[in-house]
C-alpha positions as CSV (number, residue, x, y, z in Angstrom):
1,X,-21.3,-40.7,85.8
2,X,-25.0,-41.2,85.6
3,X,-27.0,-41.3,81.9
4,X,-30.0,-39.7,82.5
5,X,-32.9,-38.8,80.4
6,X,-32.2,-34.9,81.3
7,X,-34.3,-32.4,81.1
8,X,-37.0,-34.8,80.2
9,X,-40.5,-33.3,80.2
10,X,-43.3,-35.7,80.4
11,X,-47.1,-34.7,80.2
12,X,-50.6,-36.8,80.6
13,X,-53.7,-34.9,79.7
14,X,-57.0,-36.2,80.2
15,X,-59.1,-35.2,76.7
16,X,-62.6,-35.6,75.6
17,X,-61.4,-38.8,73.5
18,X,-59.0,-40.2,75.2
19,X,-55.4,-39.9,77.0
20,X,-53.2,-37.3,75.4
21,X,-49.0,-38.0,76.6
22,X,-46.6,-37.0,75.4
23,X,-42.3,-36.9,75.9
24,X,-39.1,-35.2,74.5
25,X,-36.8,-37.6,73.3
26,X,-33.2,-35.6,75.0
27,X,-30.5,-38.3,77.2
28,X,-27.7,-37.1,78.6
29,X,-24.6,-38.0,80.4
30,X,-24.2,-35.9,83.7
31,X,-21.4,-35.6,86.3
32,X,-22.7,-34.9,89.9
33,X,-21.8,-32.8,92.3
34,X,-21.2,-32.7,96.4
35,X,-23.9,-29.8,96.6
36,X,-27.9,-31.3,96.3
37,X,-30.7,-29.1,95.1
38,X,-34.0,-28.5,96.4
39,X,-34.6,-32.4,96.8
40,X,-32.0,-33.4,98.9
41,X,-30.4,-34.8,95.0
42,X,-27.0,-34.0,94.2
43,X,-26.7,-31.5,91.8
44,X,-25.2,-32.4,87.9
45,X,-23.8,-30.9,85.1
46,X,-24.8,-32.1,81.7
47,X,-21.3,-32.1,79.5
48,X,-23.0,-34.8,76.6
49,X,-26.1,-35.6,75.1
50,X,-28.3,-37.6,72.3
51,X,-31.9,-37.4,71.0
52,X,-34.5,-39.9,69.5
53,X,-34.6,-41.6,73.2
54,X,-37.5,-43.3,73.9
55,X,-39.5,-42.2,77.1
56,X,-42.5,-43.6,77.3
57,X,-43.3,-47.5,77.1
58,X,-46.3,-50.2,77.7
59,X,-46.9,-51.4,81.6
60,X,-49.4,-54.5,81.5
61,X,-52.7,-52.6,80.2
62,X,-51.4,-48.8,80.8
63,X,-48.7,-46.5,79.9
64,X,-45.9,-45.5,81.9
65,X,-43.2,-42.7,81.5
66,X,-40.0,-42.0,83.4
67,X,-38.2,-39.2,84.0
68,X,-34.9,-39.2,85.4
69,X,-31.8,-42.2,84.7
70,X,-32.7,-44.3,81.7
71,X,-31.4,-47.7,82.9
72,X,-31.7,-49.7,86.2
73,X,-28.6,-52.2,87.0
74,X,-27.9,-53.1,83.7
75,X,-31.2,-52.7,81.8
76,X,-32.8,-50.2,80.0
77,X,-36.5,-49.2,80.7
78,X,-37.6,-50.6,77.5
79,X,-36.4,-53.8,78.5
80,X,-37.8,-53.7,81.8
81,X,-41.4,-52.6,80.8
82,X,-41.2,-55.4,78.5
83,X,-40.3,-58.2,80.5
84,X,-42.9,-57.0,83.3
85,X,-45.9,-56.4,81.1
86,X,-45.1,-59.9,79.7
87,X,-45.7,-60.9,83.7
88,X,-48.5,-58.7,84.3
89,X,-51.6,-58.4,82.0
90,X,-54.0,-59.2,84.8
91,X,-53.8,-55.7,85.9
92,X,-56.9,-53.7,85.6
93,X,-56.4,-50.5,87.7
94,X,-53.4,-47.5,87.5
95,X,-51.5,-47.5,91.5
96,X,-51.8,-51.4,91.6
97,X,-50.1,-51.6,88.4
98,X,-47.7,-49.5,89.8
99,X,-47.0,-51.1,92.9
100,X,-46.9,-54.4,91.3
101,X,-43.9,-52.9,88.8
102,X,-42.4,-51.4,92.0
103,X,-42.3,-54.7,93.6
104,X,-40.7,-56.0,90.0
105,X,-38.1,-53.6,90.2
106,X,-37.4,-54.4,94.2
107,X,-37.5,-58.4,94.0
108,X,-37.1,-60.0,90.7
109,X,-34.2,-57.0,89.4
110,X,-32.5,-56.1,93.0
111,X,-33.2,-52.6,92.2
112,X,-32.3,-50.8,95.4
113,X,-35.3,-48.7,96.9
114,X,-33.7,-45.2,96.9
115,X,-32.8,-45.6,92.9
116,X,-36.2,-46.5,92.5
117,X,-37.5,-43.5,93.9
118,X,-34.5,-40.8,94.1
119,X,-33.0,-40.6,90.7
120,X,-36.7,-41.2,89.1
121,X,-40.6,-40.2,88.5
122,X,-42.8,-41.9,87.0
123,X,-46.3,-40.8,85.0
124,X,-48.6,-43.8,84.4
125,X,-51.7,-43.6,82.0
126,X,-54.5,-45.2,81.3
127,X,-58.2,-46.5,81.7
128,X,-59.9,-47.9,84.6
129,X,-63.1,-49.7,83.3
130,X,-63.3,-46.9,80.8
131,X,-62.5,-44.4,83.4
132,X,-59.5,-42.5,82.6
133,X,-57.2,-42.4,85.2
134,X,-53.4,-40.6,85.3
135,X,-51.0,-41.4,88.1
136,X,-48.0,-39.1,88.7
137,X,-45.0,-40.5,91.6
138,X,-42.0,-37.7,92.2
139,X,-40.1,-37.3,94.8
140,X,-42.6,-35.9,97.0
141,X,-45.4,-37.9,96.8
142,X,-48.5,-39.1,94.3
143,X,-50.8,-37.3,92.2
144,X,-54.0,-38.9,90.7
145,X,-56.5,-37.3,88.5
146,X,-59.2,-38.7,87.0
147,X,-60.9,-35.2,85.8
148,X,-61.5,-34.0,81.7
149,X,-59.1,-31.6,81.5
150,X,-56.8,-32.7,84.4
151,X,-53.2,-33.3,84.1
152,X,-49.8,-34.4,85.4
153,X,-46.6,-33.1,84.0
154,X,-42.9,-33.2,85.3
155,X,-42.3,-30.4,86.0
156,X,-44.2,-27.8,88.4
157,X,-43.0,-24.6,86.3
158,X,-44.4,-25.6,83.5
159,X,-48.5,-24.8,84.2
160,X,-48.3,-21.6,82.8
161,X,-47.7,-22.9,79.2
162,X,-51.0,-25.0,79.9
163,X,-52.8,-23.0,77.7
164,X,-54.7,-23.7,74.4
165,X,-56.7,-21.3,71.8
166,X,-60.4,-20.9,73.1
167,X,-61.2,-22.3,70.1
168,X,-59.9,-25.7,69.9
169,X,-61.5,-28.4,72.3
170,X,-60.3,-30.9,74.6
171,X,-59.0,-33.6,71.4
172,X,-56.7,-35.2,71.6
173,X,-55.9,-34.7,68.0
174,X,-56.3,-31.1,67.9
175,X,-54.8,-30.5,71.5
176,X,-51.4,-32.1,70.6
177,X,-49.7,-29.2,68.4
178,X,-50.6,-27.1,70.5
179,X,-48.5,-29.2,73.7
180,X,-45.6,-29.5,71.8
181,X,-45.3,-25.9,70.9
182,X,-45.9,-24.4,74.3
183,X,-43.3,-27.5,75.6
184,X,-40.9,-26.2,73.1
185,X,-41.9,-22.4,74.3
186,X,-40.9,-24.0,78.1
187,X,-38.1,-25.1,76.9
188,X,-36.6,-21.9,75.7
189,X,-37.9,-20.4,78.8
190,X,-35.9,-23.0,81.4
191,X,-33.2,-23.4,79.1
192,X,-31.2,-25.7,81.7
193,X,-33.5,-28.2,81.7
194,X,-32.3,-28.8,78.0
195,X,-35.9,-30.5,77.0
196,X,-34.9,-31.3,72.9
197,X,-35.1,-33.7,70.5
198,X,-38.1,-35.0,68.4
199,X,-41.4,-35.6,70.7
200,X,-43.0,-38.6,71.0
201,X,-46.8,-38.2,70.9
202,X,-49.7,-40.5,71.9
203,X,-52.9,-41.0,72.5
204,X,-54.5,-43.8,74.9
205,X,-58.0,-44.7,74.2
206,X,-60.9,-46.1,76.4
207,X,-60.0,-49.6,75.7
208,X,-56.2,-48.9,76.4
209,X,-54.9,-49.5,72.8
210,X,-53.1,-46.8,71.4
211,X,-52.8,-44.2,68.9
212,X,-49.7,-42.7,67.8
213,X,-50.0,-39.4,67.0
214,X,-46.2,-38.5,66.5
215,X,-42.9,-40.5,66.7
216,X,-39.1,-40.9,65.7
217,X,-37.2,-43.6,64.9
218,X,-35.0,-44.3,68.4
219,X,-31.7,-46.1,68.9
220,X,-32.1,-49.5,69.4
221,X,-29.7,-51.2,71.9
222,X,-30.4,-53.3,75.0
223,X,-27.3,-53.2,76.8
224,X,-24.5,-50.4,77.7
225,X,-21.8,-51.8,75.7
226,X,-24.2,-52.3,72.9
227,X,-25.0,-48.6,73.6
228,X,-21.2,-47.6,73.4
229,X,-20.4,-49.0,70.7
230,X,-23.1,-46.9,68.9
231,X,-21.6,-43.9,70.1
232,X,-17.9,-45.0,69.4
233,X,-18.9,-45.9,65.6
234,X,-20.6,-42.1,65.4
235,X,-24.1,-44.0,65.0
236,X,-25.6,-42.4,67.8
237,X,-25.3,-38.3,66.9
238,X,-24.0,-36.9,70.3
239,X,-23.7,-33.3,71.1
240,X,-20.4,-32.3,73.6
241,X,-21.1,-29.2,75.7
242,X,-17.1,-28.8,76.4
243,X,-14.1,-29.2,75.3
244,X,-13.1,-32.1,76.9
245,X,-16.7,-34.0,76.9
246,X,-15.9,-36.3,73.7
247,X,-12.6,-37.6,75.8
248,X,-14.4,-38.2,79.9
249,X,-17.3,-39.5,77.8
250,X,-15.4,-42.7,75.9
251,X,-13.3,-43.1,79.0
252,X,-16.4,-42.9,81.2
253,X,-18.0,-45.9,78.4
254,X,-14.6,-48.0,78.5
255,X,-14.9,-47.6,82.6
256,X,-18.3,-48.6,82.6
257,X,-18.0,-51.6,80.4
258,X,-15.2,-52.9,82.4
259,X,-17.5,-52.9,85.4
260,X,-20.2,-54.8,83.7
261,X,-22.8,-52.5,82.8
């Protein structure tokens, strides 16, 4: 069983005025398969899933967003970002943040090298002595771009919803409807990435503080078990995609509790 933030679609778009990113806010709970996709990854099949989950988080002076599980051993992202950037505020420029946070992950949490870069990409955001800088890592590789106009999303299929009205600029502000929407359009159209939930909108501005431009109110919990017993009391809303999914899902939480997640 793997809880994965499925489906998540992730954007960083380099505006006039600053850093527009932006997230969906769907987790799900997946059960793999012997046959891999394109990447070599074993394929999944999504039979449960929850919205308001928080996708995007602080990394020493940038921002950082991650697609694919949400937790590592037995902490969450949130809690991982957190601990780091308490660690690493010294950090000035986009790929040595990220290699620094790599190195986090590899020696301080024992987070094994092929978790770190198999089950996950990663978008970083931010500004480089008032240079704006976004850094995508996937499976295949890095991406930088430092142009007006440039951007890094999750997902290749989605460039041909990169499109705005002639007559609205590069804003961030007036840009940002516009994202969602056409994300929302993208969803309909790849339906089985299952992108949903509220969106989480910001923007990053030349001195790296942050505007919020949209939000929800997430589920708070730092550990699994804290995490199951949400869903076991009904506080976290799920949505079961079979008949069976409520069942394998609280035996798949009781299994993972008593194996110390």
């Amino acid at each position: 069983m793997n809880i994965q933030a499925h489906g998540t679609f992730i954007i960083a778009i380099i505006c006039r005025d600053g850093i527009l990113m932006a997230s969906d806010s769907r987790s799900a709970f997946t059960l793999d398969h012997d046959e891999l996709n394109e990447f070599g990854r074993k394929k999944h099949t999504v039979y449960a899933y929850y919205d308001n989950s928080k996708k995007i988080f602080p990394i020493g002076n940038f921002q950082i967003g991650f697609i694919g599980v949400s937790m590592m051993g037995n902490k969450y992202f949130s809690e991982i970002t957190s601990d780091f950037s308490k660690k690493q505020k010294d950090l000035f420029y986009a790929e040595e943040t990220f290699e620094h946070f790599i190195n986090y992950l590899k020696n301080d949490l024992n987070i094994a090298e092929n978790t770190i870069y198999d089950e996950n990409q990663y978008i970083i955001a931010g500004y480089e002595n008032e240079c704006p800088v976004i850094f995508g890592h996937a499976y295949t590789g890095a991406v930088k771009n430092i142009q007006i106009g440039g951007a890094i999303y999750s997902d290749l299929d989605f460039k041909p919803f990169l499109t705005k009205p002639n007559d609205v600029g590069l804003y961030c502000k007036d840009l940002a409807p516009y994202l969602e929407a056409n994300i929302r359009k993208y969803a309909i159209y790849k339906n089985d990435n299952m992108i949903g939930g509220p969106f989480y909108i910001i923007q990053i501005n030349p001195d790296n503080s942050t505007t919020t431009i949209k939000q929800f109110k997430p589920y708070y919990h730092k550990t699994y078990k804290e995490m199951a017993e949400l869903i076991f009391r009904n506080e976290i809303k799920m949505t079961y995609l079979f008949q069976n999914s409520k069942e394998l899902l609280f035996n798949t939480l009781i299994e993972g509790i008593k194996l110390g997640y």
